[in-house]
N, C-alpha and C positions, 0 to 999 in steps of 0.2 A: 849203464853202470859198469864199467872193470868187466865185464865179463870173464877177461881170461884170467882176472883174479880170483873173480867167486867162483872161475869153475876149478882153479888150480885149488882154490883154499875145499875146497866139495873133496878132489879127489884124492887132497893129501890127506882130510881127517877120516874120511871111509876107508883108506887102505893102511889106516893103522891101528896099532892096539892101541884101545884107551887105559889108562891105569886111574882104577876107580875105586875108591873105600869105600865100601855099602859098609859095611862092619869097622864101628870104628867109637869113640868115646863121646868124638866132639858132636856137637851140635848142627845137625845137616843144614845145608844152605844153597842155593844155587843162582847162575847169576847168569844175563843173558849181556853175551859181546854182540852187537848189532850192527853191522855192515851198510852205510848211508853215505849217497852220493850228494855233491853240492858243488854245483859246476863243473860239473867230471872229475872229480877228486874224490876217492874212497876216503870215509871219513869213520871214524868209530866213535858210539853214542858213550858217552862219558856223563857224570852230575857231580855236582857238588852236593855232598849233603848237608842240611840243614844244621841246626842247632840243637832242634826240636828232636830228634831223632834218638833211640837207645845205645846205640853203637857207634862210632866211628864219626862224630861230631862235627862237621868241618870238611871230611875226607871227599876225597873224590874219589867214585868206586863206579862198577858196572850196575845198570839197574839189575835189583834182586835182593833175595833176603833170605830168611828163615822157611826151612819147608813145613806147612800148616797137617796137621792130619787129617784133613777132606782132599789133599793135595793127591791127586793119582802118581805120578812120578817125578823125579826132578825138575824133567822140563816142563811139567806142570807151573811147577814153583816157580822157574825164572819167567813163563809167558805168564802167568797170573802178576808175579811183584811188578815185570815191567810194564803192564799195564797199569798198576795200582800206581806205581811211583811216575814216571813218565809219559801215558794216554798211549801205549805203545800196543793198539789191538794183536790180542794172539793172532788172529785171521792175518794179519799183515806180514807175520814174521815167515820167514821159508828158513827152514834150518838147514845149516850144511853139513853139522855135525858136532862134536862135541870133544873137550881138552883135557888133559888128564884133570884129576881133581887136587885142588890145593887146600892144605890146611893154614890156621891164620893162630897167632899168638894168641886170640880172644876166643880161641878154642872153636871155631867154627871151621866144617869140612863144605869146601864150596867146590858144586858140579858147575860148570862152564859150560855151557852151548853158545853154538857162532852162530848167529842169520842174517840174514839182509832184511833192508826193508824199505819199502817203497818210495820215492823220491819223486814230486816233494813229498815231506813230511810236516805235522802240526804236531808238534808235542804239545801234552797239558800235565808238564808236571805237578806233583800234587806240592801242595802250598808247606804243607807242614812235613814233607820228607827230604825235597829240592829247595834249592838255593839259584843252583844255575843247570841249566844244561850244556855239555860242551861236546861240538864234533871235533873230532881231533883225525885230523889227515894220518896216513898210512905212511904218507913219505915222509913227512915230520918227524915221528916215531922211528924211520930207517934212518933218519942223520944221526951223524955219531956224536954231536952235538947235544941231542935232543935228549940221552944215557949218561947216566955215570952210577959206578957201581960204592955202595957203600959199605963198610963190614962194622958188624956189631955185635960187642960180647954179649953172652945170654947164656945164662947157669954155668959160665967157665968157660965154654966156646964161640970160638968167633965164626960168626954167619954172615955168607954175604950177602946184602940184600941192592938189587936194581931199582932204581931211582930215575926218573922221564920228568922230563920239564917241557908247560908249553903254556904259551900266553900267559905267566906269572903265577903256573897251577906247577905244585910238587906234586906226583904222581908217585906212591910209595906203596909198600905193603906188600899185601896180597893183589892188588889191583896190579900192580907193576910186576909181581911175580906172575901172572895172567897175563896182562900182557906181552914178557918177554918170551913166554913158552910160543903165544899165539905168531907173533913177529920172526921167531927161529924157523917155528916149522913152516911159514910163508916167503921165506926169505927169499928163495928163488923164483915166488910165482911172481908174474910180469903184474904192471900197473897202468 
């Protein structure tokens, strides 16, 4: 697998400061970026979610969700949802590290952890959260093609928000703001 990717993405997010809101209004949430090979191509674990689901209908987001109060820490939260949502064993994930935290319009504050995980892989996602699973390539994500940026007023200002297209999926949001933080700070590492 990239090797010299996961080991560049390892010691780019250890030797930085993460900016992280423990203190804050919204509704904590955490979400796990998953690092997956498929034929030598780094691919990152993506879903559609369902219909079925409370939030974000349709979207396509990182598995993850809300943090539960049995939940020990954040990364609790994202290896628990991502196995709840996608059959993605904690036991399976090696973390490299962790992204600043994002807030989202629907009021939720979501911690970010990146891992890899083993290849091949059987996802099971769950019937009533998933719609689809998508790996989505690294270099897909690097064309300039694959971005375009969008601005949109909200209470009098205009925000810009990044937008990724791939196999006829809108990638938006906070997924896409996740994203593009995760893609800057690997920009340099090889593939």
């Amino acid at each position: 697998m990239g090797l010299d990717f996961i080991n560049s993405t390892k010691r780019i997010l250890e030797n930085r400061r993460t900016a992280t809101a423990e203190k804050h209004r919204m509704s904590p949430a955490a979400v796990l970026l998953a690092l997956y090979e498929v034929e030598g191509d780094l691919r990152i674990v993506l879903q559609k979610r369902s219909q079925l689901v409370e939030h974000h209908k349709g979207e396509i987001s990182f598995p993850g969700g809300m943090v539960d109060r049995d939940d020990e820490s954040r990364l609790h939260t994202a290896l628990r949802e991502a196995d709840e949502e996608m059959g993605i064993s904690p036991d399976d994930v090696s973390v490299l590290g962790r992204l600043d935290d994002t807030p989202t319009i629907s009021d939720f504050m979501i911690s970010t952890f990146v891992g890899t995980i083993p290849s091949p892989y059987t996802f099971t996602p769950s019937e009533a959260e998933v719609d689809e699973v998508l790996l989505v390539p690294v270099t897909h994500l690097r064309k300039p093609t694959s971005f375009r940026d969008d601005v949109r007023l909200e209470a009098g200002e205009f925000h810009r928000m990044p937008i990724y297209v791939y196999d006829g999926h809108v990638i938006f949001g906070a997924t896409a703001r996740i994203l593009e933080q995760f893609l800057s700070l690997t920009k340099d590492a090889p593939l």
